[in-house]
Each structure stands twice: as C-alpha cells, then as structure tokens.
KELO-612053 format. One record per atom (N, C-alpha, C): residue in one letter; x, y, z. Coordinates in steps of 0.1 Angstrom, whole numbers, plus 5000, padded with zeros to 4 digits. Example, Ala and Ser with C-alpha at 12.3 -4.5 7.8 and 13.67 -1.06 7.14 Angstrom:
# KELO-612053
A513249435078;A512349555078;A513249675078;S512849785071;S513749895071;S512950005079;
***
This chain:
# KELO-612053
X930533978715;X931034108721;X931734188710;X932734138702;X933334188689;X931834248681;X931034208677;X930134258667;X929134358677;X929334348691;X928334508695;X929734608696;X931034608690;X931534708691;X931034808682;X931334698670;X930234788657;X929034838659;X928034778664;X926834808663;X927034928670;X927534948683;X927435058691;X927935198687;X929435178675;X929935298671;X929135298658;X928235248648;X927335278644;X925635358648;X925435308662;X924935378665;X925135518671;X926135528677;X926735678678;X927435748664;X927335728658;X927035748642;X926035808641;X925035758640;X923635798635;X923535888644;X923735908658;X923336018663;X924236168663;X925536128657;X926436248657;X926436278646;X926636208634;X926936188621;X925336108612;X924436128614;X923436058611;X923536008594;X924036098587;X924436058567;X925335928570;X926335928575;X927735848580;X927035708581;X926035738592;X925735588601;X924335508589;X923435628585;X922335568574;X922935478563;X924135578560;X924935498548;X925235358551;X925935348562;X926435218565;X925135088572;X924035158571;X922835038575;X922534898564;X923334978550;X922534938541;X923734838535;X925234808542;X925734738536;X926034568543;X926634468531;X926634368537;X927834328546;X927734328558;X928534258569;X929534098569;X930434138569;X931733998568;X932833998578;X932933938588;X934133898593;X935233858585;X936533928591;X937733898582;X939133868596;X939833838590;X941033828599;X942033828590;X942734008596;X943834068590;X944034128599;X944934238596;X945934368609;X945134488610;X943734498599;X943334628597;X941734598608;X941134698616;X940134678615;X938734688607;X939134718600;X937734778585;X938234798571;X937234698567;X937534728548;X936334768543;X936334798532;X934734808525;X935434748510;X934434728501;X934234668486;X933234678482;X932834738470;X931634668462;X932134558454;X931134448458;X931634318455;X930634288444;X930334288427;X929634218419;X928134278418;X928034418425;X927234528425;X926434578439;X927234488447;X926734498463;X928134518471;X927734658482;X928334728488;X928734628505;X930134568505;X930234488513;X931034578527;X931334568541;X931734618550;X932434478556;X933534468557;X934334358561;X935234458575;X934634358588;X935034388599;X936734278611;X936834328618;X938034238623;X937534298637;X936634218644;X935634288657;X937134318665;X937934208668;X938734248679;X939434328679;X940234318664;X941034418664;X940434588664;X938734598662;X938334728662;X938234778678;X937634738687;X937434698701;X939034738705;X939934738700;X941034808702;X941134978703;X940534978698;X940435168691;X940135238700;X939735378704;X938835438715;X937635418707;X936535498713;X934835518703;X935235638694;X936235758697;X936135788689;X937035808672;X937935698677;X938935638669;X938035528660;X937135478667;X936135388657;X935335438650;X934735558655;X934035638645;X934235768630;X936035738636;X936635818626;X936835688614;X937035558618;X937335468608;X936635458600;X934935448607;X934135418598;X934035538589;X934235698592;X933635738583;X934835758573;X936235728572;X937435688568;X936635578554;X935535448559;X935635398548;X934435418542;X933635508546;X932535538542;X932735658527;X933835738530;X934135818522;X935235728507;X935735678509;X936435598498;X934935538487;X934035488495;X933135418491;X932235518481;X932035648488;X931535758478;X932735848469;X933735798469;X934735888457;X935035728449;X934035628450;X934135498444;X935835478438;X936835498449;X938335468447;X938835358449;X937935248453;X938135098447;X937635098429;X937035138427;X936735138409;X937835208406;X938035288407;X939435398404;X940835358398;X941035218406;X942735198403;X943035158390;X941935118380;X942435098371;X943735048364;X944434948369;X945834878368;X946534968374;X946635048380;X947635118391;X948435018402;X949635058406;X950134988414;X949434998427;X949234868434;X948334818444;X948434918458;X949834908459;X950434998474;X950035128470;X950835188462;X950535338459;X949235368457;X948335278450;X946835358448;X946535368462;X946335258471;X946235258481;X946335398492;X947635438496;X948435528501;X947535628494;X947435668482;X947135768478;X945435818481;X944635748484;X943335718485;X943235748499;X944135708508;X944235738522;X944235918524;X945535968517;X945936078516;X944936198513;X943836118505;X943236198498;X942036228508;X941736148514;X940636108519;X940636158541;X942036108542;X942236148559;X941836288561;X942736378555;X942436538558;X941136578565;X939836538555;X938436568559;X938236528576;X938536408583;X938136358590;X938736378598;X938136388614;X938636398628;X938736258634;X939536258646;X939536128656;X939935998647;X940936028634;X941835928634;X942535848640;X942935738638;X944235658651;X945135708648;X946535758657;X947235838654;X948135788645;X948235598633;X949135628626;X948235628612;X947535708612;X946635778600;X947735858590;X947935878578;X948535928571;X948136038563;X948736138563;X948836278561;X949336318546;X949136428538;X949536478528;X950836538533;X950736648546;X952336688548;X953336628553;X953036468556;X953836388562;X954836328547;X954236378533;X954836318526;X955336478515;X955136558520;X955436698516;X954836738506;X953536678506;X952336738498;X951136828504;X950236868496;X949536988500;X948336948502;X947536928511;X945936878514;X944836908501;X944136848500;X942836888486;X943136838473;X944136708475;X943936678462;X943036568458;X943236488448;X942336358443;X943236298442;X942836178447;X943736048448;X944936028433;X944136018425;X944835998412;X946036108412;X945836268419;X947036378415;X947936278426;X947836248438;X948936228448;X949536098445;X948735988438;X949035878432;X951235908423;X950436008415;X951336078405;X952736138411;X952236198423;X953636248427;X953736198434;X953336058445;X954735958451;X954335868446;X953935798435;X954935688433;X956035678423;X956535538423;X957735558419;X957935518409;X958535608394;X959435548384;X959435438377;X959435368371;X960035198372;X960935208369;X961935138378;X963235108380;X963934968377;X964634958366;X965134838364;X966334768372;X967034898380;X967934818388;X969234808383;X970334728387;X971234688386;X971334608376;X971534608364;X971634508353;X972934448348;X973734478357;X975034468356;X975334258359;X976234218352;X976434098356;X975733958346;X976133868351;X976033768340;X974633678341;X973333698354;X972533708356;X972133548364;X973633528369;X973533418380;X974033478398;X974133568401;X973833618414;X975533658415;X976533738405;X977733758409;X977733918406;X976533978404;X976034158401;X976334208414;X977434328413;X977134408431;X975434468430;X975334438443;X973634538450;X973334608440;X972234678437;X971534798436;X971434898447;X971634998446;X971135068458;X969735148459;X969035108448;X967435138449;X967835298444;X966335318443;X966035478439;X965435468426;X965235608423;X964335638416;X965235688404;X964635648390;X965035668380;X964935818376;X966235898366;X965936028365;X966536158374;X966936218365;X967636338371;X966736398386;X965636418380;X964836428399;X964336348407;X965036288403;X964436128415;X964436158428;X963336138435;X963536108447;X964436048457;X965136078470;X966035998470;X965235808477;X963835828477;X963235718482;X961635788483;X961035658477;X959735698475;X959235688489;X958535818495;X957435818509;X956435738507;X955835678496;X954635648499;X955135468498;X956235428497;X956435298498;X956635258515;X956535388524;X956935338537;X955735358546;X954435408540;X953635388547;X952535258548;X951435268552;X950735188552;X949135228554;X948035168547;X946835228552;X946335218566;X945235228570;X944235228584;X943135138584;X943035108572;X941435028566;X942534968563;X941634818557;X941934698548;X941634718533;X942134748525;X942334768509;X942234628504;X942134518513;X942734378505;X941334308494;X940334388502;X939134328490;X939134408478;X939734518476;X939534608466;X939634568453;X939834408452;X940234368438;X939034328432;X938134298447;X936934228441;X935834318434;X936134488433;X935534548429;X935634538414;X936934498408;X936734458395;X935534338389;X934934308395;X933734218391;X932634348386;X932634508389;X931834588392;X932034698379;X931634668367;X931534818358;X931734908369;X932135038362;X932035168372;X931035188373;X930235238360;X928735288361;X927635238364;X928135098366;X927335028380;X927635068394;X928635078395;X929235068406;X928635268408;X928635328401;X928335488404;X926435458410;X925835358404;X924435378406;X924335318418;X925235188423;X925535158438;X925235268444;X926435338443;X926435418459;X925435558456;X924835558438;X923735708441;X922135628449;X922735508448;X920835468455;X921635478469;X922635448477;X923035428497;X922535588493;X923235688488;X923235818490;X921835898492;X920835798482;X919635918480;X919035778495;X919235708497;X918635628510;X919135668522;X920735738522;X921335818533;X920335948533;X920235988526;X919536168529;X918636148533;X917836078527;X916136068529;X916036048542;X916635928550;X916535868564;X917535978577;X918436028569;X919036188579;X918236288576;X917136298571;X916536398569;X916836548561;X917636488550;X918436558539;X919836628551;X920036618555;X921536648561;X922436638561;X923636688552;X924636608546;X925636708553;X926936608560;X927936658567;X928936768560;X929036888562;X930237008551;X931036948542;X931536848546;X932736778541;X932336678530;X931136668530;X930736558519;X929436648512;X929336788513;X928236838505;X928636828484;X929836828486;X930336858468;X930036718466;X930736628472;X930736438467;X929336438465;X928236408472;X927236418476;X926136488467;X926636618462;X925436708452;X925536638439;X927236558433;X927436508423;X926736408419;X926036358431;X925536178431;X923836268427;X923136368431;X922336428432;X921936488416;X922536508412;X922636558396;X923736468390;X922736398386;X923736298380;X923736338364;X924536268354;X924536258339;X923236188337;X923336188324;X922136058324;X922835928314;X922435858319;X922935698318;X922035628310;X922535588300;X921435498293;X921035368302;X919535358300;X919035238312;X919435058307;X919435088291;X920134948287;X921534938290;X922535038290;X924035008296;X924134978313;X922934998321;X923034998336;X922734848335;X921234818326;X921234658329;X921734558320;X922634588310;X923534528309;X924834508313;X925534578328;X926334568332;X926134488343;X924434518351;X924234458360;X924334328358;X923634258349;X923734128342;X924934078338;X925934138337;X926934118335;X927734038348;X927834098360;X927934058372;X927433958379;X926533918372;X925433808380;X926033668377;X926733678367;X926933498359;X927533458367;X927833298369;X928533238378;X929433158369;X931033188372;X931333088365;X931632918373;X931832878353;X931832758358;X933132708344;X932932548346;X934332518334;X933432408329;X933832338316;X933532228310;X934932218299;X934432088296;X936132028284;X935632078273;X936432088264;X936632098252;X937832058244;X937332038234;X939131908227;X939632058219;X938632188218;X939732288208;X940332348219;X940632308231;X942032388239;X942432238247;X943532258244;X944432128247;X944632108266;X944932008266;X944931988283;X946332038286;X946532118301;X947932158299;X948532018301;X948431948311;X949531818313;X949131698306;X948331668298;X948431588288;X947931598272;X947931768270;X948131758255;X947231708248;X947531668237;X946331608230;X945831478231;X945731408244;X945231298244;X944331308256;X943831448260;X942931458272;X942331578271;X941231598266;X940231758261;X940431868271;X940831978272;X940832078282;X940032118285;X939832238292;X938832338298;X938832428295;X937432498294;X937432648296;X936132668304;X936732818307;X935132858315;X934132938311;X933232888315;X931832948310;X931032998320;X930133098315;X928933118327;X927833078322;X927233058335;X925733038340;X924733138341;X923933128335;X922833288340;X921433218346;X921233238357;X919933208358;X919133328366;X918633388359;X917533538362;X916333468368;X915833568378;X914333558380;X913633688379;X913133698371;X912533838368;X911233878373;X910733968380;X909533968383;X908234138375;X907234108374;X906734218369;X905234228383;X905734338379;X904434418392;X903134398379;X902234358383;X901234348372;X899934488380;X900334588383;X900034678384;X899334788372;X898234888371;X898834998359;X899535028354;X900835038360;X901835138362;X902535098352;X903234948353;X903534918345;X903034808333;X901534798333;X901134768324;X901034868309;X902234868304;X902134928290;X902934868280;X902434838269;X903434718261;X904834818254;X904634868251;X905534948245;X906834918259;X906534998272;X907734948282;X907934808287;X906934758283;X907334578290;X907934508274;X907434538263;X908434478249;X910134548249;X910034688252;X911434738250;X912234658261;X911934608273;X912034538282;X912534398282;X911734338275;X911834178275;X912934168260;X913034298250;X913734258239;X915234268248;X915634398251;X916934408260;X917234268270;X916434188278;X916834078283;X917433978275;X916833988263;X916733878252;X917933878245;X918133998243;X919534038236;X920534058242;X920334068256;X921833978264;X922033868270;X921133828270;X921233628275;X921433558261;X921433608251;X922033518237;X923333518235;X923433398234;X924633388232;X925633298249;X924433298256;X924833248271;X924233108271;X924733058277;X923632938286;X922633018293;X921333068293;X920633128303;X919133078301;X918833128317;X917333058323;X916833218327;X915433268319;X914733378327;X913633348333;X913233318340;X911833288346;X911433388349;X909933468345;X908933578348;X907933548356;X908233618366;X906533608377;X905933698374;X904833708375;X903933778375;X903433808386;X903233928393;X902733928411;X902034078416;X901234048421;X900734188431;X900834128441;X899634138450;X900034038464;X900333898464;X900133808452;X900633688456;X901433698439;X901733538439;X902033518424;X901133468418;X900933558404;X899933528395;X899933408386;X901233408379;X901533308369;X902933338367;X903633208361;X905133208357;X905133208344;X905933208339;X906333148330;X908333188323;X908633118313;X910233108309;X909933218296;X910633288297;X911333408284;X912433308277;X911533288263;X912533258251;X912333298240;X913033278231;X912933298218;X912233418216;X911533498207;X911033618204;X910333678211;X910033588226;X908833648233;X908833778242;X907833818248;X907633958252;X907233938264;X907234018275;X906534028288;X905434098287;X904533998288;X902833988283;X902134048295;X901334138293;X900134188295;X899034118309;X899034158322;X898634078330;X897934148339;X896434158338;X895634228347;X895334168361;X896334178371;X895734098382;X895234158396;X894534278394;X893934318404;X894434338417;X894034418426;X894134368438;X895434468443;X896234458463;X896834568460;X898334488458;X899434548460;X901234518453;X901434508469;X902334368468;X903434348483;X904234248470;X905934328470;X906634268464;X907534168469;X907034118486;X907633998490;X907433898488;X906133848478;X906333728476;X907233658463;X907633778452;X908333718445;X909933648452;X910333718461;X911433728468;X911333588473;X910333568478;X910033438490;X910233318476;X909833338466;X909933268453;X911333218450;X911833358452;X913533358447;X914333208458;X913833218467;X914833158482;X914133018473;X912932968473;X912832838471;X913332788457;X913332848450;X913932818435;X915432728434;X915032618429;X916332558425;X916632528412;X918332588410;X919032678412;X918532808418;X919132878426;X918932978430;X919533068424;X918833178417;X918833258408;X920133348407;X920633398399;X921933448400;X921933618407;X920333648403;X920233748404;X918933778400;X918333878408;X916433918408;X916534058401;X915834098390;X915134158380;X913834208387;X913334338389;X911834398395;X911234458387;X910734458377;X909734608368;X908434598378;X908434748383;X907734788392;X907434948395;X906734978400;X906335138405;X906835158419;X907435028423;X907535018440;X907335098449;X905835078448;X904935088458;X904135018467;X904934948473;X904934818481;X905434748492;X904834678498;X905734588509;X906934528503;X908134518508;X909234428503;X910334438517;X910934288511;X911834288530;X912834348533;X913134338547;X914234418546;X914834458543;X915534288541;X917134248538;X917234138526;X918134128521;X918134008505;X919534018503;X919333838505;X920533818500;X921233798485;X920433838478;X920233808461;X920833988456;X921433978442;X921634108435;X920434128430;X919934208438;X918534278429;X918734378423;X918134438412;X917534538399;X916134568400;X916034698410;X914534758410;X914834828392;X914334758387;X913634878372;X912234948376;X912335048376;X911535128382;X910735228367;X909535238364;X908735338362;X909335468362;X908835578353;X909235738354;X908935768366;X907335748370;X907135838382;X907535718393;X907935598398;X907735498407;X909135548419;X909035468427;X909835518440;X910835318441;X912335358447;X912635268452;X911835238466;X911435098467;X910735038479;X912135038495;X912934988489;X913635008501;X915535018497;X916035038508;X917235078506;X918834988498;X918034888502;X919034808492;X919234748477;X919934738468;X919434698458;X919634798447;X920134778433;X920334868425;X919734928422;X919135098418;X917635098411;X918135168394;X917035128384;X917035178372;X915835238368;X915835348364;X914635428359;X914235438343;X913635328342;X913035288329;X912235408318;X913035488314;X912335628308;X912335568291;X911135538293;X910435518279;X909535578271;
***
C-alpha cells in the first residue's frame, strides 16, 4: 500500500509535470525509516530515491507532489556534491531555502527565505553564508573540570546575531544520505544528472517546466569534459573496498607482535565492445584499452572484454600492453547479452564498461554501474547509466 503511494504521485507527475515525473523513472528505489518522507543521493555514480512509504501516505497528493519535485530539484543544482566540508545542518537549511521558493503545494512546515529575513533567488552557498554561524568558542573561563558559569551562546563579533535562524529549523526531505554522495567526483556526478536530463526531455517531449528552464539549458550546453577524466572518475567509484595485514602498520591493540591492516581495493571490470563498424577503428579501441590500462595499474584489477553483437563472440582478459582487438562479427547489435554475462560472472563485476554506437536492444533496468562510451555519432540506448562520448 506504502509503495502505490509513490507510484501514484509519480504518476500524476508525469501527467502534470511530465520533466518532474520522467526524471524520477530513472532512479534507484530504497526504503528507509526516518521522520522525513523522501531523500535522494547520488550514491558511487547512481542516482538513488530513498522513500519512508508511511510516513509519505501522510501528506495530501498535492503535498506529495510538491516533495517530489522538492527533491528532484536539489538533484539538478547537484547540492549534495556542493557541501564540500560545510557544516552538515546549515548546508542543509540552506539548500532548502534555495530551492522551496520555486515550488507550489509544500507541507506547510517548508522553509522560506523571509522566514529567516532573507531575500528569495539566491544559491544555496550565498544563504549558507548569511545564516550560519561564526565559530564560537564559548565560555573558556575556569579550570576545565565543570566549576565555569554557563555560556550564554551567540554569535561571535560586534554583528552577531542574537541567535542563528538557521539552527532552529529543519528540512522536509531526508539529507541523511547526502554523505554518500562523497563516493561521487562532481564531474561525474554533473554527467549523472546531464544523461536523467537529456532522458527527461526527450520522453516529455522537450518540455521543460519555467522554473527549471536556466538549470536545465546549463546541462544542455555543457563545457567540454575530457573523456579520460569522466572514465577515470567513473572507475574510481567502482572499487570495493576491502582490508588485508601488513606488519608495516602496527596493530592498534597489540602493537608489534600482531601485523595490522589496511585497506585496499578490488577492481573487477567487465568491459564489453560492440563489434559493430562503428566502433571498429583501432586508433579508438587502442586510445581505449591504453586509458583502462593506465588506471587499473597499480590496483589489484580483473578486465574481462566481450566481444558481442547479438550474442557473445569471444572473451578474453586485458593485460599487460594489450589492446582491444579488432573483431568482425557480423550480424545485427542487442546489447543484452553482455549484461546477462555480467549477472552470471563470479565475482560479480564492480562495474560494466560499453564501447558502443548504441544502437540496440538493452534492458531496462541494471543493477550494475554502467559506462555507455559511446561513438561521435552513437546514441545512449536507454535511460540509465552514465554516458561518455569518445571524441577521437
């Protein structure tokens, strides 16, 4: 009953708000139990929606539909990447502030810019600046065994506040996964939400709500990104850690008569190549396989390459000096069967690699970090999944 609440104010989404509701088709779904109904995170380069069914089922429909689009917008001003060591409450608060204005059919304890005697239209980071607070050392008075009179709090500085507003509010969403966004480069995390965006328009039929046309044009004209810093950040994200001993760091509770730990990661890639035209050209499949090569050194790591059009051609392991070789295999491209590869593989890959023109069948849904590398002229196949545009 809890999870057709959602489904239902997403569906009335798509029909009121159709950008709003496409956006949110494409992320991964988690039950949580906290006080908030809705959080969002990009979690390690995938865009997660963490729900609290009952507590949403509380709301009116159109108090649910303002939530969603509440976290839909944080998600495109990518303000979980944003806090950058900022204090946790205040970034928070501030992100709220910045963000409520736009939106109608809030729950009424939504927070406001003039509730804290600020001015609507700013960016999170300006309102961050003007309520939080100082650091304040307090009462230092005393011999530092509990005989100090009180503090009476406040703010350091001839214009101090007489009490910071943004310490007495609270958000509307759940902020509590926002840490996990630190697993997420930015400029990963920026190509996240420009693939939901160009997969939101295309499926609303380029219609983007007043209020999100500037956010929105920016993801549209983007800078340009070097394609080796996209996939080596993506890769970056994928390792799993793990720990082993070592006698050069000491054990904490017995010192030098018991080797310590440290931790390490694991890489295990499965990479696949469309053995297509498209991307049959050595010049883009060597600049290709050198960039993998030159960031799995130095790791413990496993690449395994398929080779596939409609089925799989041949495997084989990327080591040492080698290249992603040249493979005429005829016939037409369905990129589900590398996928169906991925699920039986043991270890199950950390993360799936595509050089492709995708132009092809592929599944819906995956629960794996995939990397479409895509061709100049090639299309992302479907909506989820990072894409990189291989301009060689």
């Amino acid at each position: 009953m809890t999870d057709r609440v959602l489904e239902n104010a997403i569906i009335r989404l798509l029909k009121q708000y159709p950008f709003y509701g496409q956006f949110l088709l494409n992320f991964r779904r988690e039950s949580m139990a906290c006080n908030e109904p809705l959080g969002v995170t990009i979690r390690s380069g995938l865009p997660v929606l963490t729900v609290n069914g009952e507590k949403l089922a509380t709301f009116t429909p159109m108090e649910q539909e303002g939530l969603l689009r509440h976290v839909v917008v944080h998600v495109l001003h990518l303000h979980m990447l944003r806090r950058k060591g900022r204090n946790g409450h205040d970034w928070d608060m501030a992100c709220d502030l910045a963000v409520n204005p736009g939106i109608e059919g809030l729950p009424a304890e939504a927070a406001y810019p003039a509730q804290y005697g600020q001015p609507d239209g700013l960016a999170a980071e300006e309102y961050y600046a003007r309520l939080t607070s100082p650091f304040d050392m307090g009462n230092l008075a005393g011999g530092g065994i509990g005989n100090a009179a009180q503090d009476r709090g406040g703010h350091a500085g001839p214009d101090a506040r007489e009490e910071a507003a943004c310490h007495r509010g609270a958000t509307i969403d759940s902020h509590a996964s926002w840490h996990e966004a630190d697993s997420t480069p930015f400029k990963l995390g920026e190509e996240v939400v420009r693939g939901l965006v160009n997969g939101a328009l295309k499926a609303a039929d380029g219609a983007v709500p007043p209020e999100l046309r500037q956010v929105v044009a920016g993801y549209l004209n983007p800078s340009p990104i070097p394609w080796k810093q996209v996939l080596r950040q993506f890769i970056a994200t994928a390792g799993r850690a793990g720990r082993q001993t070592t006698w050069s760091r000491e054990h904490r509770r017995f010192e030098h008569t018991t080797p310590g730990t440290r931790k390490h990661r694991k890489l295990n890639l499965l990479v696949g190549v469309d053995v297509s035209d498209s991307t049959n050209a050595s010049v883009l499949r060597e600049a290709f396989a050198r960039e993998l090569q030159q960031i799995a050194r130095g790791r413990e790591t496993t690449i395994t390459v398929v080779y596939a059009n409609s089925r799989i051609r041949k495997i084989e392991h990327l080591s040492g000096r080698g290249v992603v070789q040249s493979y005429h295999g005829g016939g037409f491209t369905d990129l589900r069967p590398l996928f169906d590869h991925a699920r039986a593989l043991q270890p199950r890959p950390a993360a799936v690699i595509y050089l492709t023109d995708g132009f092809g069948e592929a599944p819906d849904t995956m629960e794996f970090p995939t990397l479409w590398v895509l061709t100049k002229e090639g299309e992302k196949p479907v909506p989820w999944g990072v894409e990189l545009r291989l301009d060689i």
